[in-house]
FITIKOL-747402 format. One record per residue: residue number from 0; x, y, z of N, C-alpha, C in turn. Coordinates in steps of 0.1 Angstrom, whole numbers, plus 5000, padded with zeros to 4 digits. Layout:
<recs>
doba/nX/nY/nZ/caX/caY/caZ/cX/cY/cZ
NUM/X/Y/Z/X/Y/Z/X/Y/Z
...
</recs>
This chain:
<recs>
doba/nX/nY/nZ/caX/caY/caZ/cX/cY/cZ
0/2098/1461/2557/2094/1474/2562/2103/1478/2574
1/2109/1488/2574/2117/1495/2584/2110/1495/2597
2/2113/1494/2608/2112/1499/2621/2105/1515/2624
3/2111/1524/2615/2108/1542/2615/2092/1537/2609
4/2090/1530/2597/2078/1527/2590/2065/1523/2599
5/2072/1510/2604/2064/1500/2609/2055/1507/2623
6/2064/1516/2629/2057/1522/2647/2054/1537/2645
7/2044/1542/2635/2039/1555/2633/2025/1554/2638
8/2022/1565/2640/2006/1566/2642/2008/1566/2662
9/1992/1558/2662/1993/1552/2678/2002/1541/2679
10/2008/1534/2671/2018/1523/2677/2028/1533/2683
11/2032/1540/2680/2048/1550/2686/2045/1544/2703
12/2034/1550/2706/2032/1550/2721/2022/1535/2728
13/2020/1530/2721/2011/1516/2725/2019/1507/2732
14/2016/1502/2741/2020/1491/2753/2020/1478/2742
15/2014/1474/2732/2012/1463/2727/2019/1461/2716
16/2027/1475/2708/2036/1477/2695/2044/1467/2697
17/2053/1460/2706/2064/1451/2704/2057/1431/2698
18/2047/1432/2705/2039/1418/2702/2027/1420/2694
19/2028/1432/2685/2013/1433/2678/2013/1425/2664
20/2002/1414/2661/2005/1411/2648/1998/1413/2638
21/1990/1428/2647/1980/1436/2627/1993/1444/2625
22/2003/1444/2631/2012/1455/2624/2021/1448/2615
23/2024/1436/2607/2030/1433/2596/2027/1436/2586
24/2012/1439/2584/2006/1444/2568/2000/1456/2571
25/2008/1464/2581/2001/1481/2574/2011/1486/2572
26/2010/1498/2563/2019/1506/2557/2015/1521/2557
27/2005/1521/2567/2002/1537/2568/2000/1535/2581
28/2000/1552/2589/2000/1554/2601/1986/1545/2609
29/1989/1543/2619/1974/1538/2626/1971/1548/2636
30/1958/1554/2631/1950/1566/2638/1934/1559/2647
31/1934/1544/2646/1928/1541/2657/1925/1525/2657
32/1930/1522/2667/1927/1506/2670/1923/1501/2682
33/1916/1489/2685/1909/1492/2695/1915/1481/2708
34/1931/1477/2701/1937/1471/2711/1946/1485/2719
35/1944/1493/2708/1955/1508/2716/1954/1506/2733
36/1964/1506/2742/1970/1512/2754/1984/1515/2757
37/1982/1528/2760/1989/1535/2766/1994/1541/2779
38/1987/1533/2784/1981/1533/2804/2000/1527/2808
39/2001/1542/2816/2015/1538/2825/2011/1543/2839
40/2009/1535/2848/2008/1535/2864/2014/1550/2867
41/2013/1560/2875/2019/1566/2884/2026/1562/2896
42/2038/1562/2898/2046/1561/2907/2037/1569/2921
43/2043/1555/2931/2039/1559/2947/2041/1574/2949
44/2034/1583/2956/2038/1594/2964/2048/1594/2974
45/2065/1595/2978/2069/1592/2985/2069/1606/2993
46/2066/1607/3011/2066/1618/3017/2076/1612/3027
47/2089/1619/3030/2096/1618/3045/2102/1599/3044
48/2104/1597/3028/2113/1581/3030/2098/1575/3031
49/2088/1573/3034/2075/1567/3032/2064/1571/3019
50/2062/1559/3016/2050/1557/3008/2036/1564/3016
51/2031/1578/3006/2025/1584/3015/2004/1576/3010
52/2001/1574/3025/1986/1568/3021/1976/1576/3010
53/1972/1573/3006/1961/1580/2996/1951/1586/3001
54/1945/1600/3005/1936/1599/3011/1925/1604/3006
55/1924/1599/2987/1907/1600/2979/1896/1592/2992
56/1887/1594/2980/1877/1582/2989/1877/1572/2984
57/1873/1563/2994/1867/1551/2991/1856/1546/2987
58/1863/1535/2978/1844/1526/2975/1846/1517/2977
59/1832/1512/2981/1827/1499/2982/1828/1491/2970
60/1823/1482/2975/1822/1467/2961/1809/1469/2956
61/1798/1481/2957/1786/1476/2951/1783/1481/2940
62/1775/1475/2929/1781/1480/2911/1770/1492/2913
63/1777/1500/2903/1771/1510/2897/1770/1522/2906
64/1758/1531/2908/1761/1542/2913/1766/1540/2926
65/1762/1526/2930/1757/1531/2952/1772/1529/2953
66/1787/1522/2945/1797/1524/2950/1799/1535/2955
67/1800/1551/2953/1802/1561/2955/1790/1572/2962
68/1782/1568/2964/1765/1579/2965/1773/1577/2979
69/1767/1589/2984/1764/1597/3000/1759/1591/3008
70/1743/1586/3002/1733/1578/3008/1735/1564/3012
71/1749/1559/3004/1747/1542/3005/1746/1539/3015
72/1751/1546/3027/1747/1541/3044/1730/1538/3048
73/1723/1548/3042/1713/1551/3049/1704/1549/3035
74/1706/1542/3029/1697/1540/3014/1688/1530/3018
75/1678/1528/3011/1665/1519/3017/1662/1511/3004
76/1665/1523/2987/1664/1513/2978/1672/1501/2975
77/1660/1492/2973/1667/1474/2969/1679/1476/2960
78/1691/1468/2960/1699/1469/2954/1699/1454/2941
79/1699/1459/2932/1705/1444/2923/1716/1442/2918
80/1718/1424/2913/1734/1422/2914/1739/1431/2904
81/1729/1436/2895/1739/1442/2883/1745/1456/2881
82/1739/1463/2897/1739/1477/2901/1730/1485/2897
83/1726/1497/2901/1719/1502/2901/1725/1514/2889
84/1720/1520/2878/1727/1529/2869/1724/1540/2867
85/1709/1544/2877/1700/1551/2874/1689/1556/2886
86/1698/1569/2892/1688/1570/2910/1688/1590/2909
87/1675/1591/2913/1673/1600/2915/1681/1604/2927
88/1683/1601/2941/1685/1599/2952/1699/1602/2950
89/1705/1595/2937/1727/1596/2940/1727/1608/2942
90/1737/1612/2952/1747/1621/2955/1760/1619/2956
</recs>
C-alpha cells in the first residue's frame, strides 16, 4: 500500500500516523478513531524580546467546579476528594 493510500482520512493530520499499527490493514479513509490527536502547543507570546506572562486566570488544584467558582474563597460547602460537579452556589 502506497504512502498517498496508507495516510487519508484523520491519519493526514494525527500526531500518531508515523507509529500507528491499525494502519497496516486499512484501505479506506479513517473518519474516526479514538487514538486520533492532533493537539499542537501554541507558541510563547513574545512581547519586547520577552516571554510575555499570561494573564487568564488561575486555578487551584481542587476537582471539579470549586477550581474556578468565585466563591471558592468564601465557600462553606464540604468539599470531597472527587470534586464537587454539581453546585447551585458556582459562579
Amino acid at each position: 500500500m502506497s504512502d498517498h493510500m496508507k495516510y487519508q482520512g484523520l491519519c493526514t493530520t494525527c500526531n500518531h500516523a508515523p507509529s500507528c499499527v491499525r494502519m497496516k490493514n486499512i484501505n479506506m479513509p479513517v473518519l474516526y478513531c479514538e487514538e486520533f490527536d492532533d493537539y499542537v502547543p501554541s507558541p510563547p507570546k513574545i512581547v519586547n524580546g520577552d516571554i510575555a506572562q499570561s494573564k487568564e486566570k488561575t486555578y487551584d488544584k481542587s476537582a471539579g467546579l470549586c477550581c474556578n467558582c468565585e466563591n471558592r474563597e468564601t465557600c462553606v460547602i464540604p468539599k470531597s476528594e472527587g470534586g464537587i460537579w454539581h453546585c447551585e452556589a458556582y459562579r
